[in-house]
N, C-alpha and C positions, 0 to 999 in steps of 0.2 A: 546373429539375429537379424533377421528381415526386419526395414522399415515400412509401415505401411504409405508412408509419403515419404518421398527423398527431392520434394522442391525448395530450389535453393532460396533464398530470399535475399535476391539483389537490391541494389538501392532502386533500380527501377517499380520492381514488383512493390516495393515497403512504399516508397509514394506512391502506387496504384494504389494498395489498400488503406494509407490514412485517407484517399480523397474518395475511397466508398464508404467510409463511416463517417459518421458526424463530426462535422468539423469544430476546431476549437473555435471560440469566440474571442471577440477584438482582445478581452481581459486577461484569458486562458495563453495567450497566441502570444501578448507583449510579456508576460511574465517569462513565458518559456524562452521568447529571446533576450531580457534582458536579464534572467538567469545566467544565460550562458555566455552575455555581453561582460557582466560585473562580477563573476565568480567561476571562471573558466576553468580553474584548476578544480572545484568541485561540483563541475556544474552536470557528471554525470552522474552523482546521487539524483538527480529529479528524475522522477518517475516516465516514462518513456509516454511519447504524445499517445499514441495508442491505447494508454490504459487508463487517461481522463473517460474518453466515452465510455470505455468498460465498465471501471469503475461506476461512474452515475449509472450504464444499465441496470448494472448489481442493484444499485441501493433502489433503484426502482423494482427490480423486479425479486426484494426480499419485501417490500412494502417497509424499509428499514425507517426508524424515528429516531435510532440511537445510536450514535456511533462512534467507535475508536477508532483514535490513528495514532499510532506508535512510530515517530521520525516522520515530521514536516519538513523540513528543510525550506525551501523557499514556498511553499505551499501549496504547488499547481494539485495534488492529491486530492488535499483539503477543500481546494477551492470547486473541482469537478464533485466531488460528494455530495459539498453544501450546496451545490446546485439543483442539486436529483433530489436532497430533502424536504420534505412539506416546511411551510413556514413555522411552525413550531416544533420542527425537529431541530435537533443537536447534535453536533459533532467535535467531543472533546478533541483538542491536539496534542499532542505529548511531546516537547521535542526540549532541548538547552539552549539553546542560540537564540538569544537578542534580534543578533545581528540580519542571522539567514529569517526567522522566520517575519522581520520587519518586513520585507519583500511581501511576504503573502499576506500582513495587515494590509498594508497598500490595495492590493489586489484585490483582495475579500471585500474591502471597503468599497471600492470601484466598483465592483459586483452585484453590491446591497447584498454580502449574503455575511456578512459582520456578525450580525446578530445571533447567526444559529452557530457559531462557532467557538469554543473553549478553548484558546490557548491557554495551557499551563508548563510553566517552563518550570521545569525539575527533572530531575532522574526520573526517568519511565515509569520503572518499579515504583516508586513513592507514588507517586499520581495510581498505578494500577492499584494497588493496596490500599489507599483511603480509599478507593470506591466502594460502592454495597456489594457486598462477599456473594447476595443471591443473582443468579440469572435474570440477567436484564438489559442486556445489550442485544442488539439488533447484528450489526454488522463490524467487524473490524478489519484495520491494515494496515498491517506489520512492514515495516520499511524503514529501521536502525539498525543499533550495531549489530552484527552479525554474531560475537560471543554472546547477549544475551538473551537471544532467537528462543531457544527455549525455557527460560525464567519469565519472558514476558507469555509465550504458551502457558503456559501452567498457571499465570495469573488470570489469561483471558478468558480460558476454556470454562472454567467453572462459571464464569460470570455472564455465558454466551446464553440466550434463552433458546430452549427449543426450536428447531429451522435456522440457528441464528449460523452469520457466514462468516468464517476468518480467512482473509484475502493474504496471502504472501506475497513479498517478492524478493527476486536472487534468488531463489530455491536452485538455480542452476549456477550461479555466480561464475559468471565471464567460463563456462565449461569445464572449472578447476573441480567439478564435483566429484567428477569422475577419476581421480588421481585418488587411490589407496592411500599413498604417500604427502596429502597435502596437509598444510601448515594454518595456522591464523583462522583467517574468516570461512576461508575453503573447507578445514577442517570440522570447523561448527556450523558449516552450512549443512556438510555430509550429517555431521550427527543431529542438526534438527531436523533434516529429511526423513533419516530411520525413525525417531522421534513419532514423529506426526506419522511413518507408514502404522507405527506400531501400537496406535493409540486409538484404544475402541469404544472410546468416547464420541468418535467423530469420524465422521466418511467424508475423504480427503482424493482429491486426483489433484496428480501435479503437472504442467502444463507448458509448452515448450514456448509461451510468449514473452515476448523480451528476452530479459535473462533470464526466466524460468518464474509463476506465478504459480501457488500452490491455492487450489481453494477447498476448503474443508466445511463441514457443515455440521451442527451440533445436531445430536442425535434423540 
C-alpha cells in the first residue's frame, strides 16, 4: 500500500511544529516538567504536549459545556480542556490515584480553572454508570487502561449527544497494533480499534498523532 505522506518526524521537525501552535502556558509547561521531574518512570502516560492545544481546539470548536475524561493522571489533559471551557462549563475527571492526580489539583488551582473540574476518584465504570443514562455529554477523552477501552465505549456512546466528540488516545500504541499476534494492551487496543471501525453509531477516523488519536463523533 502507498502512503500518501512518508515524512519522517524528527525531533527537529516535532519542535518546529509544537513552536507553530499554541504554546503551552507557564501552568501547562511546569506541570509537564515536573511530571516528568517526580514521576519518570510513568511519566509517559501524560498526554503528548501537542494534544493540550488540540484538545482545547476541540472543545472549542464542538461549542463543548460538558465533558468526560476517562484517566487523569497528572492532569495536563484536564487542565488544557478546562481552559477552552466557558466558565460554567464542566469537566468531570475519572481517574484512582490520590497521588498522581494531586499534581493536577495543584495545577488546576494555579489556573483558576478548580472550579469547572470533577474529580472523582473511583473505577471509571462506576462514575460512568451513576451518570444520566440520556445523551448529554458534549465531549469526551479516553486515556486509561487499555483492557477497558471498550466497556468504557459502550458507556460513553450512548450518553454522547448528537455532534457529541469522543477523543481517543493509543489507538496506535507504540506501533504494537499492527502485530496479529500481540498480547495485553496491544491486543485490546486492536480489538477496540475494530470496535469503534464497526460501530454505526458513530463516524470515527483514526489518526496518526502521537501514538495514534482516534476521533469519533456521535451521529
Amino acid at each position: 500500500m502507498t502512503k500518501g505522506n512518508d515524512t519522517e518526524i524528527t525531533d527537529e521537525l516535532y519542535a518546529y511544529a509544537l513552536a507553530h501552535n499554541p504554546p503551552l502556558d507557564v501552568v501547562q509547561r511546569e506541570l509537564v516538567e515536573t511530571t516528568y521531574a517526580e514521576l519518570p518512570d510513568q511519566a509517559g502516560m501524560q498526554s503528548a504536549q501537542e494534544q493540550g492545544p488540540l484538545l482545547a481546539f476541540l472543545v472549542r470548536l464542538t461549542g463543548a459545556r460538558h465533558i468526560v475524561e476517562v484517566g487523569t493522571f497528572t492532569g495536563f489533559s484536564a487542565l488544557s480542556m478546562a481552559q477552552a471551557l466557558p466558565a460554567d462549563g464542566v469537566l468531570i475527571a475519572c481517574d484512582i490515584s490520590e497521588e498522581w492526580t494531586a499534581y493536577g489539583r495543584e495545577a488546576w488551582q494555579k489556573a483558576g480553572v478548580a472550579d469547572r473540574i470533577d474529580l472523582r476518584l473511583a473505577p471509571a465504570l462506576e462514575t460512568l454508570r451513576a451518570m444520566p443514562a440520556e445523551p448529554h455529554v458534549d465531549m469526551a477523552y479516553l486515556d486509561a487502561d487499555k483492557g477497558n477501552y471498550i466497556a468504557y465505549w459502550e458507556e460513553l456512546v450512548p450518553r454522547m449527544r448528537p455532534g457529541g466528540l469522543v477523543v481517543t488516545d493509543n489507538v496506535l500504541f507504540h506501533g504494537r497494533v499492527t502485530d496479529p499476534l500481540a498480547t495485553g494492551d496491544a491486543a485490546a487496543i486492536r480489538g477496540f480499534n475494530d470496535h469503534v471501525a464497526a460501530d454505526d453509531r458513530m463516524d470515527s477516523v483514526l489518526l496518526t498523532v502521537a501514538d495514534g488519536l482516534t476521533l469519533s463523533r456521535r451521529k
